[in-house]
PDB file of N, CA, C and O in Angstrom:
ATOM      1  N   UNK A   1      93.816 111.979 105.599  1.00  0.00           N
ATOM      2  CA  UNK A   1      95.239 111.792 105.779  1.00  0.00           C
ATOM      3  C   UNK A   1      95.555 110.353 106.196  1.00  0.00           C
ATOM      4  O   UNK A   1      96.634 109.791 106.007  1.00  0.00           O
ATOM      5  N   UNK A   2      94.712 109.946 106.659  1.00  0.00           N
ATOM      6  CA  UNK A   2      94.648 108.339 107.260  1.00  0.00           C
ATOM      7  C   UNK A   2      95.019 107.612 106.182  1.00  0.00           C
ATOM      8  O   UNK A   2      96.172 107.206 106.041  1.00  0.00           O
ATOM      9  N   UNK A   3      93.773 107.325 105.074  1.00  0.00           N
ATOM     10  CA  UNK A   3      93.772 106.785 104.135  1.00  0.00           C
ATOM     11  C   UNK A   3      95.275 106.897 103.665  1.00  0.00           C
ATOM     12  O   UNK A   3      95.979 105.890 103.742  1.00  0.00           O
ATOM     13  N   UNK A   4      95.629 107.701 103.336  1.00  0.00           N
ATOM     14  CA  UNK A   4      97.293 107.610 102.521  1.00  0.00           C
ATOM     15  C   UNK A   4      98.404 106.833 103.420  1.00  0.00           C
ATOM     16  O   UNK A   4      99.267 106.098 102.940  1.00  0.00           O
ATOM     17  N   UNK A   5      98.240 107.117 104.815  1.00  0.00           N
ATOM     18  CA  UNK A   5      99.263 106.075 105.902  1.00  0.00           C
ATOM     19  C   UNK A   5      98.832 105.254 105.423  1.00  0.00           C
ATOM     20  O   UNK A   5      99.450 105.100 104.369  1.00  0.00           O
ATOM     21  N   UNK A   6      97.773 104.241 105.560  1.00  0.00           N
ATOM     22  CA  UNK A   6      97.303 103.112 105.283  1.00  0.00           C
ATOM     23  C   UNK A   6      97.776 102.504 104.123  1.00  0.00           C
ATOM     24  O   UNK A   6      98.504 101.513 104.167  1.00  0.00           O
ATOM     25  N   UNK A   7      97.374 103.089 102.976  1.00  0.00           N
ATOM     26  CA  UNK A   7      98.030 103.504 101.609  1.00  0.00           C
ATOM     27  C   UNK A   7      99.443 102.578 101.639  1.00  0.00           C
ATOM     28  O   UNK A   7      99.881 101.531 101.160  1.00  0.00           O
ATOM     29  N   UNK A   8      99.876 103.736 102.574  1.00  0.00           N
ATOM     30  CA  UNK A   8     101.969 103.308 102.568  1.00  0.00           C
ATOM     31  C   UNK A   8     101.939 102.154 102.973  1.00  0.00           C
ATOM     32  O   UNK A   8     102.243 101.277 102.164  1.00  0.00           O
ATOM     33  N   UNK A   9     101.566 101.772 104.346  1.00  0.00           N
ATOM     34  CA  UNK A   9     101.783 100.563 105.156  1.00  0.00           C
ATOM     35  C   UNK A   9     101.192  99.211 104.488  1.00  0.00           C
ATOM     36  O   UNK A   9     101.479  98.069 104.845  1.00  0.00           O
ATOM     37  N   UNK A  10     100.272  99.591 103.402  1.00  0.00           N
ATOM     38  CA  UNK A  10      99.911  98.850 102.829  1.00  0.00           C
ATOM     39  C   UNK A  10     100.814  98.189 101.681  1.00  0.00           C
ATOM     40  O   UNK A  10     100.957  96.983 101.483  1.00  0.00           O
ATOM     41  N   UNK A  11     101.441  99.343 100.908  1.00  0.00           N
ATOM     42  CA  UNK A  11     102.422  98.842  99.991  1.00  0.00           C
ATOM     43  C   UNK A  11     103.524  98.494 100.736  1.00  0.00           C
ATOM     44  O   UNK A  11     104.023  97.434 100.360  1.00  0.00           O
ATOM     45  N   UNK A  12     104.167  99.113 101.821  1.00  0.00           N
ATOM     46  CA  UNK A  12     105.415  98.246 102.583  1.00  0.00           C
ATOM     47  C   UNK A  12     105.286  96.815 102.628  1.00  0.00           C
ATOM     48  O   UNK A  12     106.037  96.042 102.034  1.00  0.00           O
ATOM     49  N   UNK A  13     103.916  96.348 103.644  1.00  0.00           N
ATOM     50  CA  UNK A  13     103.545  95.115 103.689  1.00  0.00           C
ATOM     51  C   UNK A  13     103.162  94.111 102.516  1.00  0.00           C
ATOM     52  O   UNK A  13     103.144  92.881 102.460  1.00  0.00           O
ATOM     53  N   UNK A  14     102.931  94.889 101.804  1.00  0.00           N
ATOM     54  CA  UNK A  14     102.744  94.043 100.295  1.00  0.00           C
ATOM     55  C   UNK A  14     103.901  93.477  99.860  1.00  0.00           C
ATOM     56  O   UNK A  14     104.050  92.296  99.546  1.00  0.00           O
ATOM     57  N   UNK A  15     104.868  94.498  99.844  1.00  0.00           N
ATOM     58  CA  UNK A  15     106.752  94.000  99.439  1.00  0.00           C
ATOM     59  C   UNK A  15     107.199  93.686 100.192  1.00  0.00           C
ATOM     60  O   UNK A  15     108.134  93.015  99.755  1.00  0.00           O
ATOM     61  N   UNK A  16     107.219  93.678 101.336  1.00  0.00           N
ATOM     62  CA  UNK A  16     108.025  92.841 102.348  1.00  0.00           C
ATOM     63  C   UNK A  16     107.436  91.349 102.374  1.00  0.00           C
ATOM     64  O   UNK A  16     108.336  90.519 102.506  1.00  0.00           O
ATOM     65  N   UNK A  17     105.973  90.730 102.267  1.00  0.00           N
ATOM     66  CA  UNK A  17     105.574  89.626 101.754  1.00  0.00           C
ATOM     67  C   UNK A  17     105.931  89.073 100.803  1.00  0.00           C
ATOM     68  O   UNK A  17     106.166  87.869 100.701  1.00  0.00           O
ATOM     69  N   UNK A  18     106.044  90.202  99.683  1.00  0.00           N
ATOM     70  CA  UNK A  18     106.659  89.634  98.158  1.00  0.00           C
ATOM     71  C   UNK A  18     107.786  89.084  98.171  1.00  0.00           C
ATOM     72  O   UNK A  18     107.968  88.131  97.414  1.00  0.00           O
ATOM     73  N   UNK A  19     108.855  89.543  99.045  1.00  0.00           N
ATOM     74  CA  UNK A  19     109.834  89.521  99.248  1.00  0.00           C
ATOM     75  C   UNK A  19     110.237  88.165  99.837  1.00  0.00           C
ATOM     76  O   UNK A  19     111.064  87.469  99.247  1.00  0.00           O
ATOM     77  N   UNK A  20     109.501  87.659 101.333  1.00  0.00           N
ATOM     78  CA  UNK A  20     109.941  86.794 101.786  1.00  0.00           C
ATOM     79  C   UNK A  20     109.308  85.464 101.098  1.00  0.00           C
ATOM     80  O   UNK A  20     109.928  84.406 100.997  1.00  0.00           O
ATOM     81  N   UNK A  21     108.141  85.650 100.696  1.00  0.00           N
ATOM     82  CA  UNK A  21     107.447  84.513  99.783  1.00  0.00           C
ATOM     83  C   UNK A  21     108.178  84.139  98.758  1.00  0.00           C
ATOM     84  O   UNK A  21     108.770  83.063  98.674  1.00  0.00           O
ATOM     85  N   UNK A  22     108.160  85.309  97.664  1.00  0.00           N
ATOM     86  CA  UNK A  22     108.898  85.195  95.985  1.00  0.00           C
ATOM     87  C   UNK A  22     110.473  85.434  96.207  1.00  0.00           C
ATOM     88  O   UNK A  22     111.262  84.789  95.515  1.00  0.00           O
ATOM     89  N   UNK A  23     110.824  86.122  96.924  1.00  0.00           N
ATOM     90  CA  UNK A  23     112.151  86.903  97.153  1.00  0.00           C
ATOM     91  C   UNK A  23     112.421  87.851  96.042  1.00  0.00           C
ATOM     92  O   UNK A  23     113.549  87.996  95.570  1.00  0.00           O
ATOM     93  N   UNK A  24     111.443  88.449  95.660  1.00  0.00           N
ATOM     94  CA  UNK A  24     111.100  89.800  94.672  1.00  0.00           C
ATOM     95  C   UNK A  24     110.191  89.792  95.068  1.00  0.00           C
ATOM     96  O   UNK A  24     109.591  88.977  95.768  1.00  0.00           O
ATOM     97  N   UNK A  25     109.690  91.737  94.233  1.00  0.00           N
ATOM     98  CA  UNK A  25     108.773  92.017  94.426  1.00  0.00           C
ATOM     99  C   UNK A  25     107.861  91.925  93.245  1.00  0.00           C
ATOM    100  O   UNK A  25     108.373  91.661  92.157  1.00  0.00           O
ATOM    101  N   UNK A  26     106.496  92.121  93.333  1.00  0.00           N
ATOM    102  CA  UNK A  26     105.493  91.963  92.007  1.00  0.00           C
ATOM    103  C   UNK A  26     105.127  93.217  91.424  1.00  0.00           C
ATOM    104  O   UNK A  26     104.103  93.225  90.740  1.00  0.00           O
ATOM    105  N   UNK A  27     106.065  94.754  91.632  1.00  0.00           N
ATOM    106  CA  UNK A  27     105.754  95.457  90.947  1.00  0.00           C
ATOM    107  C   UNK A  27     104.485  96.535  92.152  1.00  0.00           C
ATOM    108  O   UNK A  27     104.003  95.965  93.131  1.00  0.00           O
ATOM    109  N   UNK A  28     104.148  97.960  91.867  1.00  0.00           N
ATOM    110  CA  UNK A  28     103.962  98.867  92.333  1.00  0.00           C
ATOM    111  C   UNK A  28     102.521  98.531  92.794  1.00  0.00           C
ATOM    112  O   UNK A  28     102.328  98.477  94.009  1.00  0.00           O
ATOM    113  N   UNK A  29     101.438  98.289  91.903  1.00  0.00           N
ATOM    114  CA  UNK A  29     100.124  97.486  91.901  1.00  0.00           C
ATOM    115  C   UNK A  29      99.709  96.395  92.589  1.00  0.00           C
ATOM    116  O   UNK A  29      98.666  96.294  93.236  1.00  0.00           O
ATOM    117  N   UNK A  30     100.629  95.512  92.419  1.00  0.00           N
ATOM    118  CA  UNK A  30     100.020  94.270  93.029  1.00  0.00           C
ATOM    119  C   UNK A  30     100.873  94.831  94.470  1.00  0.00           C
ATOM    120  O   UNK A  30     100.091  94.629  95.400  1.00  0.00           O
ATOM    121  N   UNK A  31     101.385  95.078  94.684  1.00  0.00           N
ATOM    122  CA  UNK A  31     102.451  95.369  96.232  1.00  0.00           C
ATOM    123  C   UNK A  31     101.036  95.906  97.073  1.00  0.00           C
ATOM    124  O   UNK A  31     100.468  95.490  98.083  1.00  0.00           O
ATOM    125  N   UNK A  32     100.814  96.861  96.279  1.00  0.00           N
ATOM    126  CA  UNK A  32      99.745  97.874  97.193  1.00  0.00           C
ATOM    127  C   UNK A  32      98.679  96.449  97.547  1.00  0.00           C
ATOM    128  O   UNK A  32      98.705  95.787  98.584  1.00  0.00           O
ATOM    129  N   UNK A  33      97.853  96.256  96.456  1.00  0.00           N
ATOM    130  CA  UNK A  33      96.772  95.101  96.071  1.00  0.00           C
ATOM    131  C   UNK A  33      96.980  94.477  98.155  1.00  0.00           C
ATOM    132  O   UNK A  33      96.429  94.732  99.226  1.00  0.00           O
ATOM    133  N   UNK A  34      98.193  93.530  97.609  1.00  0.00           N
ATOM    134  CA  UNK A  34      98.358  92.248  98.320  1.00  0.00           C
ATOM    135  C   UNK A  34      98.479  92.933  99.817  1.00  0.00           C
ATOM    136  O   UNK A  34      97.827  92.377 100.700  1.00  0.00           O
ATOM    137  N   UNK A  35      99.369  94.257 100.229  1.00  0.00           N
ATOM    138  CA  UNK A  35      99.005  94.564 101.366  1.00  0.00           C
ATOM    139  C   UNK A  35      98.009  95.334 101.904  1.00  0.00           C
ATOM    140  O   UNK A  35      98.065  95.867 103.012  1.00  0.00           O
ATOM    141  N   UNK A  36      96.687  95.427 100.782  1.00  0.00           N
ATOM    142  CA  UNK A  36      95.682  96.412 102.016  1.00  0.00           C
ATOM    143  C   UNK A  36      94.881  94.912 101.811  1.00  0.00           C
ATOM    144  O   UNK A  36      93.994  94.783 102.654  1.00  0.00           O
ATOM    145  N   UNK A  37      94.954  94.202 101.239  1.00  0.00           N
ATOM    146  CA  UNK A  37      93.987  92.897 101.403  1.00  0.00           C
ATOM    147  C   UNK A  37      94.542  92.069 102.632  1.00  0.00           C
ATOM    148  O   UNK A  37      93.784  91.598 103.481  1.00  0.00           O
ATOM    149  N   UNK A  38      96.070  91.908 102.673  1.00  0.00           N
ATOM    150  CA  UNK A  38      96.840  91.423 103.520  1.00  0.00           C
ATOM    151  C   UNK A  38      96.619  92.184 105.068  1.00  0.00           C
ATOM    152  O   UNK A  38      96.647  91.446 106.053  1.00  0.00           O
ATOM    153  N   UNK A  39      96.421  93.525 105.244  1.00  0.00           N
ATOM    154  CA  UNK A  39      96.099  94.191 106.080  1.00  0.00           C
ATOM    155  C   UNK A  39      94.783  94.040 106.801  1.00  0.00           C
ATOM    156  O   UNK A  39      94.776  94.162 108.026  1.00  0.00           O
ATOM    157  N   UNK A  40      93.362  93.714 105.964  1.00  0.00           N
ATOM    158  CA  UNK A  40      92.435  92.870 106.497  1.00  0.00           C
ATOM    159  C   UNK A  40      92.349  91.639 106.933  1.00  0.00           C
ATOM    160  O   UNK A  40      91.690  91.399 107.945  1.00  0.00           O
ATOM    161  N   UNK A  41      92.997  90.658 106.248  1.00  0.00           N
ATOM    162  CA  UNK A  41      93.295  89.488 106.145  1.00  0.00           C
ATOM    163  C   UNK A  41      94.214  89.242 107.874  1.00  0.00           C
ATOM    164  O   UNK A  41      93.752  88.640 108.843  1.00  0.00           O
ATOM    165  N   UNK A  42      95.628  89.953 107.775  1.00  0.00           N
ATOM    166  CA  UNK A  42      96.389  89.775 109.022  1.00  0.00           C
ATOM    167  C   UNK A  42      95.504  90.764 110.501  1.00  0.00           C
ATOM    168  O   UNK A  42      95.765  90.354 111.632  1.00  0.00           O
ATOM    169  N   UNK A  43      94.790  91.658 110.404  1.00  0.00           N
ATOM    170  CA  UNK A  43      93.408  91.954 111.536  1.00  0.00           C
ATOM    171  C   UNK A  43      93.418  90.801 111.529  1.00  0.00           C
ATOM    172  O   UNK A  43      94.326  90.044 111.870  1.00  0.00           O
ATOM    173  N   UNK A  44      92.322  90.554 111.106  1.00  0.00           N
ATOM    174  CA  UNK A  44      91.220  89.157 111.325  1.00  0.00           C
ATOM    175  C   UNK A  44      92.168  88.254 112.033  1.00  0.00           C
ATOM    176  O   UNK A  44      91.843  87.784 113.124  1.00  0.00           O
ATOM    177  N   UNK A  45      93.486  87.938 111.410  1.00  0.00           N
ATOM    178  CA  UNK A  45      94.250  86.081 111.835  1.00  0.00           C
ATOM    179  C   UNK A  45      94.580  86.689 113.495  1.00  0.00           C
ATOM    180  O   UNK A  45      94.387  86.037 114.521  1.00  0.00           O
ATOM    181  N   UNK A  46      95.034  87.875 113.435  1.00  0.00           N
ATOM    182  CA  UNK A  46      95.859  88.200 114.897  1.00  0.00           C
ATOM    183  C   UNK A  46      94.554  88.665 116.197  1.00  0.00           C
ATOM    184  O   UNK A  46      94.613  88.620 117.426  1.00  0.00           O
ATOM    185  N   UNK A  47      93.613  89.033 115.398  1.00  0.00           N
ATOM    186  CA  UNK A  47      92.428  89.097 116.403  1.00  0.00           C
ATOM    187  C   UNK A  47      91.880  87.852 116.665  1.00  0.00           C
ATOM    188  O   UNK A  47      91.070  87.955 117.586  1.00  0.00           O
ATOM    189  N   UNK A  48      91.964  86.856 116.298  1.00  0.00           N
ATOM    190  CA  UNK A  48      91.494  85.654 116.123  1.00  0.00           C
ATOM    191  C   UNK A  48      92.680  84.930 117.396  1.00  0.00           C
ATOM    192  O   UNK A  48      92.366  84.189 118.327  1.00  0.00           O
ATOM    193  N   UNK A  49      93.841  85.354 117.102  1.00  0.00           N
ATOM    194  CA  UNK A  49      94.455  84.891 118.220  1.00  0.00           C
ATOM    195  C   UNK A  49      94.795  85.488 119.541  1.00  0.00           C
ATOM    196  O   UNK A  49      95.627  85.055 120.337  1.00  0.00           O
ATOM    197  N   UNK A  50      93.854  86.802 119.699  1.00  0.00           N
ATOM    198  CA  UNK A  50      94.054  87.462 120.744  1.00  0.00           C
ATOM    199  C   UNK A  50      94.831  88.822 120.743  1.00  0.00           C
ATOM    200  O   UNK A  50      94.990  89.436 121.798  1.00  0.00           O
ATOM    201  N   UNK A  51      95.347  89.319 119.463  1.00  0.00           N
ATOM    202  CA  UNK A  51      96.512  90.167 119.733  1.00  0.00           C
ATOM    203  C   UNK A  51      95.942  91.418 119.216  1.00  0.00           C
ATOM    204  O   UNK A  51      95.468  91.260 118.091  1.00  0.00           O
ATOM    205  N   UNK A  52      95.843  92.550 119.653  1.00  0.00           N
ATOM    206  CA  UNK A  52      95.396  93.862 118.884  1.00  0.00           C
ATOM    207  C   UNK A  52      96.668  94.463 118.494  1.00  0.00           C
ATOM    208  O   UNK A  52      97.560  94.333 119.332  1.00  0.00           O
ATOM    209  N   UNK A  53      97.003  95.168 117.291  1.00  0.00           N
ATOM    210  CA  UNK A  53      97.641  95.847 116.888  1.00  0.00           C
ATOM    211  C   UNK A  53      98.075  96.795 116.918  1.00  0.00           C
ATOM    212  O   UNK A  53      97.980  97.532 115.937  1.00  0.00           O
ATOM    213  N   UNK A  54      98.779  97.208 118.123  1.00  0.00           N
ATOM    214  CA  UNK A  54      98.532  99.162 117.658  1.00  0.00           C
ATOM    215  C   UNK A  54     100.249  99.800 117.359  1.00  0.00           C
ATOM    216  O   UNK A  54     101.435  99.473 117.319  1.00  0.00           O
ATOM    217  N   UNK A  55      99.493 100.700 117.234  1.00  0.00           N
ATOM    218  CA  UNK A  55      99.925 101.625 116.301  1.00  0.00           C
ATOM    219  C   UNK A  55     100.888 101.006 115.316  1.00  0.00           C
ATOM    220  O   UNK A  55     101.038  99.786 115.264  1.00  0.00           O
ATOM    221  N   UNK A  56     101.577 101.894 114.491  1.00  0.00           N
ATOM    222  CA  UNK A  56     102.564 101.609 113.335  1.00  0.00           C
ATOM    223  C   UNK A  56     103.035 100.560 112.644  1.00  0.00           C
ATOM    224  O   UNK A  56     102.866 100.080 111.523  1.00  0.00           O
ATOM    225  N   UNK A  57     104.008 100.206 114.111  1.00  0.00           N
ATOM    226  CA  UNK A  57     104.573  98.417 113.767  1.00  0.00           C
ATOM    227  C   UNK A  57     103.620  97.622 113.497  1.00  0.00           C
ATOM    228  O   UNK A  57     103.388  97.032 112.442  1.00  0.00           O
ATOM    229  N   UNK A  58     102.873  97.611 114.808  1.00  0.00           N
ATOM    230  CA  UNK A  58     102.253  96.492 114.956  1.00  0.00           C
ATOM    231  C   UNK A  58     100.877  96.552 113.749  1.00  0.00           C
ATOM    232  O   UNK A  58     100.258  95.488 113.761  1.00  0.00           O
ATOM    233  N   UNK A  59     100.332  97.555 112.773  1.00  0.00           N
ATOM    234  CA  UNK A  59      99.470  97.617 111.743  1.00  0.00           C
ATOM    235  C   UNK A  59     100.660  96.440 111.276  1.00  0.00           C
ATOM    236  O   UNK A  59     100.663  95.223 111.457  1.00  0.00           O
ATOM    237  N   UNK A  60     101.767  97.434 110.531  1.00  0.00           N
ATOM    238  CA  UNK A  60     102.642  97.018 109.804  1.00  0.00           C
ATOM    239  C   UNK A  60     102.617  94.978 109.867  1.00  0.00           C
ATOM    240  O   UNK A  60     102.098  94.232 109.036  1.00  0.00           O
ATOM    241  N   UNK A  61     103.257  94.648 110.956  1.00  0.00           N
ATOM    242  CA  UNK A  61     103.750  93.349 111.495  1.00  0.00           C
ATOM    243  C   UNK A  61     102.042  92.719 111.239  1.00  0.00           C
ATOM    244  O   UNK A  61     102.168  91.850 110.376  1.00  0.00           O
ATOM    245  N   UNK A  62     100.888  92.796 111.550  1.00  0.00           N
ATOM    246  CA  UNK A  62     100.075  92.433 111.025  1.00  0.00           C
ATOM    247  C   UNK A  62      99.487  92.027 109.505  1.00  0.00           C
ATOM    248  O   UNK A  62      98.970  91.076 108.921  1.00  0.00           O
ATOM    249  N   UNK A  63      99.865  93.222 109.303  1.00  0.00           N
ATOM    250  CA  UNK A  63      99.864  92.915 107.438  1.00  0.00           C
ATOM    251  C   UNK A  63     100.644  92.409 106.556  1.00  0.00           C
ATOM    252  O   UNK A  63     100.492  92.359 105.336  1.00  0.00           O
ATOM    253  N   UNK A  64     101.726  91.923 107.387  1.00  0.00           N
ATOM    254  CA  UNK A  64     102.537  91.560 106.575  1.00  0.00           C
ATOM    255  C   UNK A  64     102.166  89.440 106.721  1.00  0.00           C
ATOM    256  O   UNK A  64     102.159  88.462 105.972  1.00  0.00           O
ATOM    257  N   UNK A  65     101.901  89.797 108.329  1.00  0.00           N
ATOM    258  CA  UNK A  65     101.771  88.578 108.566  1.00  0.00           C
ATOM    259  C   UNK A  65     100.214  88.215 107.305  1.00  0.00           C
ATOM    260  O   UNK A  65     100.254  87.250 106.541  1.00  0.00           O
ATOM    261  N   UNK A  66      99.370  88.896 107.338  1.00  0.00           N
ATOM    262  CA  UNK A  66      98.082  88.736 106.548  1.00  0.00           C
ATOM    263  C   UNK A  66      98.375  88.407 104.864  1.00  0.00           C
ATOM    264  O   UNK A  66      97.882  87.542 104.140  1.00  0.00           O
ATOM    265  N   UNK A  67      99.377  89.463 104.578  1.00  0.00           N
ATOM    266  CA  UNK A  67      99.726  89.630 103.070  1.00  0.00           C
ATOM    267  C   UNK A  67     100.431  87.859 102.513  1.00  0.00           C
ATOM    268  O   UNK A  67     100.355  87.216 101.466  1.00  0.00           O
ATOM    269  N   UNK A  68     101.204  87.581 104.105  1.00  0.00           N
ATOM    270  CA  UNK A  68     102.378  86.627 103.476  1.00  0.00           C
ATOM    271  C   UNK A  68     100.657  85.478 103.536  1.00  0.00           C
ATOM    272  O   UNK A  68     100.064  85.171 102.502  1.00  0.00           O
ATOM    273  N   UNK A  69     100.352  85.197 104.452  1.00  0.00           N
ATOM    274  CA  UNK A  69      99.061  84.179 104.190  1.00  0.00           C
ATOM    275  C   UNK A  69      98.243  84.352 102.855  1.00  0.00           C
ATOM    276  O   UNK A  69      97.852  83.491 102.066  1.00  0.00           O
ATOM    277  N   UNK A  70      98.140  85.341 102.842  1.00  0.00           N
ATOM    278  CA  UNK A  70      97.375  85.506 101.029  1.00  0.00           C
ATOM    279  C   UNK A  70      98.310  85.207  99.978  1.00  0.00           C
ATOM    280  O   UNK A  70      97.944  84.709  98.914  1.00  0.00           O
ATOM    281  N   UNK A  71      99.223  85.427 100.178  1.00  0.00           N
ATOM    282  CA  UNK A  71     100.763  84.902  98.880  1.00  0.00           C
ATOM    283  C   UNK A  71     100.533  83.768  98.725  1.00  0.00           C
ATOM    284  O   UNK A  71     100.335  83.462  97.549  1.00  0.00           O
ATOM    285  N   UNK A  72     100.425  82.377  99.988  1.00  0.00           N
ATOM    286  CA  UNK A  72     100.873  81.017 100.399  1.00  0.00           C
ATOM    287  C   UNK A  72      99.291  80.629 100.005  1.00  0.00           C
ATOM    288  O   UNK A  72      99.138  79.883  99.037  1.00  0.00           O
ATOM    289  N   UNK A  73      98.258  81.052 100.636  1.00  0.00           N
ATOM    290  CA  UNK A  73      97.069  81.232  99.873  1.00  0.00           C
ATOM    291  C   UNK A  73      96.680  80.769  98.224  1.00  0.00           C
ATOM    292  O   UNK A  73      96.208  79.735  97.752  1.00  0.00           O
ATOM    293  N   UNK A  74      97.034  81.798  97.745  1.00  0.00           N
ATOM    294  CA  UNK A  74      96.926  81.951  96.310  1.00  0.00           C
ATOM    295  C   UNK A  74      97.884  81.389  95.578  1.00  0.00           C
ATOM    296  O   UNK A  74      97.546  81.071  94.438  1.00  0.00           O
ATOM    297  N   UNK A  75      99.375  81.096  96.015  1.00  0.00           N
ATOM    298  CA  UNK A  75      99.859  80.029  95.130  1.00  0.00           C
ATOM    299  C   UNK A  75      99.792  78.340  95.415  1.00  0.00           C
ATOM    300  O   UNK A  75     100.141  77.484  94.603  1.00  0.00           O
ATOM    301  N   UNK A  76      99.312  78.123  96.632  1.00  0.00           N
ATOM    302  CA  UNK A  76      98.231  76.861  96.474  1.00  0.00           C
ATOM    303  C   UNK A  76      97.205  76.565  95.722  1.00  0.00           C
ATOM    304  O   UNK A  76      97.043  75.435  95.262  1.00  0.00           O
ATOM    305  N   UNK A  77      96.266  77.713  95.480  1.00  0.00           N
ATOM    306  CA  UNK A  77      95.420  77.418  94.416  1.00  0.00           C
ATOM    307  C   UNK A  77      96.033  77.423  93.511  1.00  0.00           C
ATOM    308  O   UNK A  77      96.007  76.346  92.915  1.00  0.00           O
ATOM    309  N   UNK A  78      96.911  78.535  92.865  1.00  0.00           N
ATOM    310  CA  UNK A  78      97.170  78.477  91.479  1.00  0.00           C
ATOM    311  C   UNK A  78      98.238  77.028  91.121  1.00  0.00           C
ATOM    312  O   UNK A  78      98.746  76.844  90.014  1.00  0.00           O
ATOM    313  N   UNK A  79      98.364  76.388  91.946  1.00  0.00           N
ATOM    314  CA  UNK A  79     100.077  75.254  91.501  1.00  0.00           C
ATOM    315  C   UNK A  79      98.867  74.395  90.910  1.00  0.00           C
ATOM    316  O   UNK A  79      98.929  73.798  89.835  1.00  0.00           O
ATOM    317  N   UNK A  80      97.553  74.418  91.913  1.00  0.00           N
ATOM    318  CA  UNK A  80      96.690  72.902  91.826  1.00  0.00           C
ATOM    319  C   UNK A  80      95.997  73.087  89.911  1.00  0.00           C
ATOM    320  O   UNK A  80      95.581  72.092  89.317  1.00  0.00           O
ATOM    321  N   UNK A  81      96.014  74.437  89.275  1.00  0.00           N
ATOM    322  CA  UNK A  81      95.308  74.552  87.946  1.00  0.00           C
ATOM    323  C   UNK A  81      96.619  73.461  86.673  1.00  0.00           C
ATOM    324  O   UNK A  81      96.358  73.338  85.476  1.00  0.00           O
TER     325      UNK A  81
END
């Protein structure tokens, strides 16, 4: 049952990144994609600065923070091709 919360919070955070980065979203796939990667990604940055996450929001507010770094991420590489 976990897995599927995760699931959700993952695609929320995916589009709410899409959103503030692109100001759209990238569609059902990449949404999910960008926030369970974004969801590892924002762990790591906020543990790194001291902050544990709990429960809901704070997964949420993590991954989004993680997702939007992988957006800013990846269209740095891609501008430089």
């Amino acid at each position: 049952m976990y897995f599927i919360w995760y699931l959700l919070i993952g695609l929320v955070a995916g589009w709410l990144a899409n959103l503030i980065v692109k100001g759209s979203g990238s569609g059902f796939i990449i949404n999910l994609i960008v926030g369970i990667v974004g969801g590892f990604l924002g762990g790591w940055l906020v543990g790194l600065m001291g902050w544990i996450p709990v429960g809901t929001f704070g997964t949420l507010i993590a991954s989004v923070i993680g997702a939007i770094a992988l957006l800013l991420l990846v269209s740095l590489i891609t501008r430089r091709r």
